[in-house]
C-alpha positions as CSV (number, residue, x, y, z in Angstrom):
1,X,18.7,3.9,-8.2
2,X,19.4,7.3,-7.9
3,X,15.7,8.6,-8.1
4,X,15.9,6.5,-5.0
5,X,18.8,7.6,-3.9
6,X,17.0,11.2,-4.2
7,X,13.9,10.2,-2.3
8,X,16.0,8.9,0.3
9,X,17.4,12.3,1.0
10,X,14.1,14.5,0.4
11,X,12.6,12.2,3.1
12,X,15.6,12.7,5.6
13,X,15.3,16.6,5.0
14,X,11.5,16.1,6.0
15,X,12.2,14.2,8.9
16,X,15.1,16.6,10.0
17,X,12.4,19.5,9.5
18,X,9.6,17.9,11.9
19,X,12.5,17.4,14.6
20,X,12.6,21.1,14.2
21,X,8.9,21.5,14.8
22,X,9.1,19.2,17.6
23,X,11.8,21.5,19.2
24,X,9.9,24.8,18.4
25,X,7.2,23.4,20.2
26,X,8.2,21.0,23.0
27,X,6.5,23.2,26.0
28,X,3.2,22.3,24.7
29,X,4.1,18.6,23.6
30,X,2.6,17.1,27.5
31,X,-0.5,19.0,26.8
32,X,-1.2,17.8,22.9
33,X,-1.9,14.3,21.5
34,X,1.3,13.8,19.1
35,X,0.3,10.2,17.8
36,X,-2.7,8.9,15.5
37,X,-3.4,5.6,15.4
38,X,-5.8,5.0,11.8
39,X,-7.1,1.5,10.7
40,X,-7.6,2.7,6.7
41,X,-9.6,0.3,4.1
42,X,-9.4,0.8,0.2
43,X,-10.8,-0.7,-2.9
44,X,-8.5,-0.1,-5.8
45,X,-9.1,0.4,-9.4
46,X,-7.0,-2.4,-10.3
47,X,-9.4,-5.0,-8.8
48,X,-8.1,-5.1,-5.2
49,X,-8.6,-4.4,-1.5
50,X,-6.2,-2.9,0.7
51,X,-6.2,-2.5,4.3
52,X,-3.6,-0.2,6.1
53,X,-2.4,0.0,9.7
54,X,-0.8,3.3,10.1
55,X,0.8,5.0,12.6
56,X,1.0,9.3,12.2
57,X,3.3,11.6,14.5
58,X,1.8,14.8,14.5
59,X,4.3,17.4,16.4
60,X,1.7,20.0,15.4
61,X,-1.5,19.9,13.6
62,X,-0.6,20.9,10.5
63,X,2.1,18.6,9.5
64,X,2.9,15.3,10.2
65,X,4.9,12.0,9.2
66,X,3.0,8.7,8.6
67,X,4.5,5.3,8.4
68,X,1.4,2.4,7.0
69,X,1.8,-1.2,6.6
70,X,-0.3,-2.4,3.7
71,X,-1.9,-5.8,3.5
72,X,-3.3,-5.6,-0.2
73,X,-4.6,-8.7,-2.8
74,X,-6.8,-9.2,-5.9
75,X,-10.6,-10.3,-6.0
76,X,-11.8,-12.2,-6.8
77,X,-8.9,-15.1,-5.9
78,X,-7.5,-16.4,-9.1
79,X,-5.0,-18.9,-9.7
80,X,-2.8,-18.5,-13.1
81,X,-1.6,-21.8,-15.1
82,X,-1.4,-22.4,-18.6
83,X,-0.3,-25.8,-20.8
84,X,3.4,-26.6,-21.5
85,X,5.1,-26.2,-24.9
86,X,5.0,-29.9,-25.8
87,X,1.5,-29.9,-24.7
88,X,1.6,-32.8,-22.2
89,X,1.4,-31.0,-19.2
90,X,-0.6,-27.8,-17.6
91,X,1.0,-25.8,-15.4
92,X,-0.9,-23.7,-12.0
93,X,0.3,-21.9,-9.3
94,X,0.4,-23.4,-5.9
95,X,-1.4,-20.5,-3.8
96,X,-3.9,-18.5,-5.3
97,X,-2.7,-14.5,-6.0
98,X,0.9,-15.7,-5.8
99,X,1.9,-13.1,-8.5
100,X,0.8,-10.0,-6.7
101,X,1.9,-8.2,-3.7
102,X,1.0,-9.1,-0.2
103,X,2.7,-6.4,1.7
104,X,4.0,-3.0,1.5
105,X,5.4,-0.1,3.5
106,X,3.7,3.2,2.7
107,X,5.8,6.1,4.4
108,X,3.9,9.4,3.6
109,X,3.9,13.4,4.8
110,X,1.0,14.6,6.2
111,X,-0.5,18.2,5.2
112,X,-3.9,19.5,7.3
113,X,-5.8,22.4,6.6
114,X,-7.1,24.7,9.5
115,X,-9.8,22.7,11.1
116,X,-13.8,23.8,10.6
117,X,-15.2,23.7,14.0
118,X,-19.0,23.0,14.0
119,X,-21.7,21.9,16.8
120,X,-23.1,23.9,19.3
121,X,-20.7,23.2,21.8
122,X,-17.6,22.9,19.2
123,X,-17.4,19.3,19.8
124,X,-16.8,18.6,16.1
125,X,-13.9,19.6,13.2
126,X,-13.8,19.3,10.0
127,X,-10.3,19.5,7.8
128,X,-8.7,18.5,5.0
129,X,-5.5,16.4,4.5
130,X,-2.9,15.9,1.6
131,X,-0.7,13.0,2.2
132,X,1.9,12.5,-0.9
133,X,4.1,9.4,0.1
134,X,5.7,6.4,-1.3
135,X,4.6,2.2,-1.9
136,X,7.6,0.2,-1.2
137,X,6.9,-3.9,-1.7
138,X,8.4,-5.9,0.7
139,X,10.2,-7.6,-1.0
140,X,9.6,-6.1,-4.6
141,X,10.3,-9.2,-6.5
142,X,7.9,-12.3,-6.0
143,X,9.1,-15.9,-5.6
144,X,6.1,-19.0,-5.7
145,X,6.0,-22.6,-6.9
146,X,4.1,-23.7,-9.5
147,X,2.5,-27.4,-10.2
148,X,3.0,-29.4,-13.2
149,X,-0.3,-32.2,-14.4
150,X,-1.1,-34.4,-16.7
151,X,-2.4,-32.4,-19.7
152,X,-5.5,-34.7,-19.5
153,X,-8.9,-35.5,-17.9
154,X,-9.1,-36.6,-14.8
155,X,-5.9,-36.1,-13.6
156,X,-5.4,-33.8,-10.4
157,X,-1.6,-35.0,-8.9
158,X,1.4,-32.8,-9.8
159,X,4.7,-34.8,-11.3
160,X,6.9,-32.2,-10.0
161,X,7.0,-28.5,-8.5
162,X,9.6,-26.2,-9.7
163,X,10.0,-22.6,-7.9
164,X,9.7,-19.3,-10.3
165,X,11.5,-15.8,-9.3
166,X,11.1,-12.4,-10.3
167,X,14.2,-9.8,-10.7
168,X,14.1,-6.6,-11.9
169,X,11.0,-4.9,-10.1
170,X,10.8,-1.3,-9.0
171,X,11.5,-1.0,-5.6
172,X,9.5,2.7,-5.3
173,X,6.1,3.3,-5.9
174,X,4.3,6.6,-5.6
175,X,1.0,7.9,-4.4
176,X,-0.7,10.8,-3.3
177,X,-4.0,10.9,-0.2
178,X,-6.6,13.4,-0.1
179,X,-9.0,13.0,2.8
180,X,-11.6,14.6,4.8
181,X,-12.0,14.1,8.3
182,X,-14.5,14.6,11.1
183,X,-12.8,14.7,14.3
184,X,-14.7,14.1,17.8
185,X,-14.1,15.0,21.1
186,X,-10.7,15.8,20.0
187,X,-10.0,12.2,20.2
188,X,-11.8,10.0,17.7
189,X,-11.1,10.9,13.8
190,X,-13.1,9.2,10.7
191,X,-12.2,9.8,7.2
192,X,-13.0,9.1,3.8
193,X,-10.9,10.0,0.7
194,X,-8.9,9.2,-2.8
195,X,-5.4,7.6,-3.1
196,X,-4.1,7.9,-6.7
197,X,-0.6,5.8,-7.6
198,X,1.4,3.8,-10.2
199,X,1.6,1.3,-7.7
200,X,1.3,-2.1,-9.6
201,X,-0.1,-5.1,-7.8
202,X,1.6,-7.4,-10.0
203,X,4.7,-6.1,-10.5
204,X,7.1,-8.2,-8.6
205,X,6.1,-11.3,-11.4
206,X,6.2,-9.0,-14.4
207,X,9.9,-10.8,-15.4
208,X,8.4,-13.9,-14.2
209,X,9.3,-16.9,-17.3
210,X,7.3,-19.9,-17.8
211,X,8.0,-22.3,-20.5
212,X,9.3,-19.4,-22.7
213,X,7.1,-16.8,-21.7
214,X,6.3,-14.2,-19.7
215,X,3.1,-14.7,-17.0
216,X,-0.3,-13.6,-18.8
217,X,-0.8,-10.6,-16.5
218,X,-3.4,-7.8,-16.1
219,X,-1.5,-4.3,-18.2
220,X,0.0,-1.9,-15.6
221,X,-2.1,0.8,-15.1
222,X,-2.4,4.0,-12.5
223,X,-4.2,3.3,-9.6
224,X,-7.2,4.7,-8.0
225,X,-8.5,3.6,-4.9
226,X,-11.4,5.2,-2.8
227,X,-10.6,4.2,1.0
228,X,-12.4,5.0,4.7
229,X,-10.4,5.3,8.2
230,X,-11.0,5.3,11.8
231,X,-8.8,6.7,13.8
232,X,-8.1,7.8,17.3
233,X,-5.6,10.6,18.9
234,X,-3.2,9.5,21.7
């Protein structure tokens, strides 16, 4: 709590800092394109897609604040179950991928490097972007139903349904973007680059008990994901 407590307040001095920016430079705000609008998608090392609406205020090129919605889940779809203790049932998940995340909010800063102008009529830039930022689950623990059968062939009709919760799970992730970008027209931007995070999928069912035990999960691991981006200035 109070490493979040601490993020909190690093975040509001950042935000506080870009207000002074804006101010610095609010002459030339009507003749600059503040906002980027990016459609990102990502495949992650932990056998997942993700794809990110964001939304980036840029007050001046350099520096900017990014908030991302993440829509994220494994693949291949794969339903967990396993047999009871007494053996004479098998229990599954109702929904495929009910154990990992759906959704996230990504807030991030934005660094950019000078850009590299090129084309005969400087119609094209090249720069590079650093992006540290955080993964917050929404919500961070998971909650599903899961079926009970008849441990025996042939039978495909649940006797009951009982709902499973999570408590316990981080609320805070943390991840860091690299990108490079080719701008056109001063408008259009595409991008390609590397997330790395500790961002775990799974980890709102991680406390998760079923008949005495904890959900057979994949091991937390770091994350690395390798995503591309359209974007456009307005």
């Amino acid at each position: 709590m109070n490493r979040f407590k601490t993020l909190i307040v690093r975040f509001s001095i950042a935000i506080f800092i870009l207000c002074g920016f804006v101010s610095l430079y609010s002459q030339d705000m009507n003749e600059k394109r503040l906002w980027l609008v990016e459609l990102n998608g990502a495949l992650t090392s932990q056998s997942s897609w993700e794809v990110e609406p964001s939304v980036t205020f840029l007050p001046i090129d350099y520096v900017g604040l990014t908030a991302g919605l993440v829509f994220t889940s494994p693949y291949p779809s794969k339903s967990l179950g396993g047999v009871t203790v007494n053996k004479q049932f098998w229990w599954s998940e109702t929904n495929d991928n009910s154990v990992s995340y759906y959704f996230a909010f990504r807030p991030a800063l934005r660094f950019n490097s000078p850009k590299l102008w090129i084309g005969r009529d400087k119609d094209y830039a090249l720069y590079f972007s650093v992006s540290p930022g955080l993964t917050i689950p929404l919500p961070s623990d998971r909650r599903f139903t899961i079926d009970y059968f008849p441990n025996k062939n042939g039978a495909w009709s649940a006797l009951k349904r009982e709902e499973v919760a999570n408590s316990g799970a981080r609320k805070v992730y943390y991840n860091v973007r690299t990108a490079v970008s080719l701008e056109m027209d001063e408008r259009i931007i595409l991008s390609a680059g590397y997330t790395f995070s500790d961002f775990d999928i799974y980890g709102g069912s991680r406390n998760i008990i079923v008949e005495g035990g904890k959900l057979p999960l994949p091991k937390a691991c770091m994350m690395h994901s390798a995503f591309v981006s359209i974007g456009v200035r307005l």
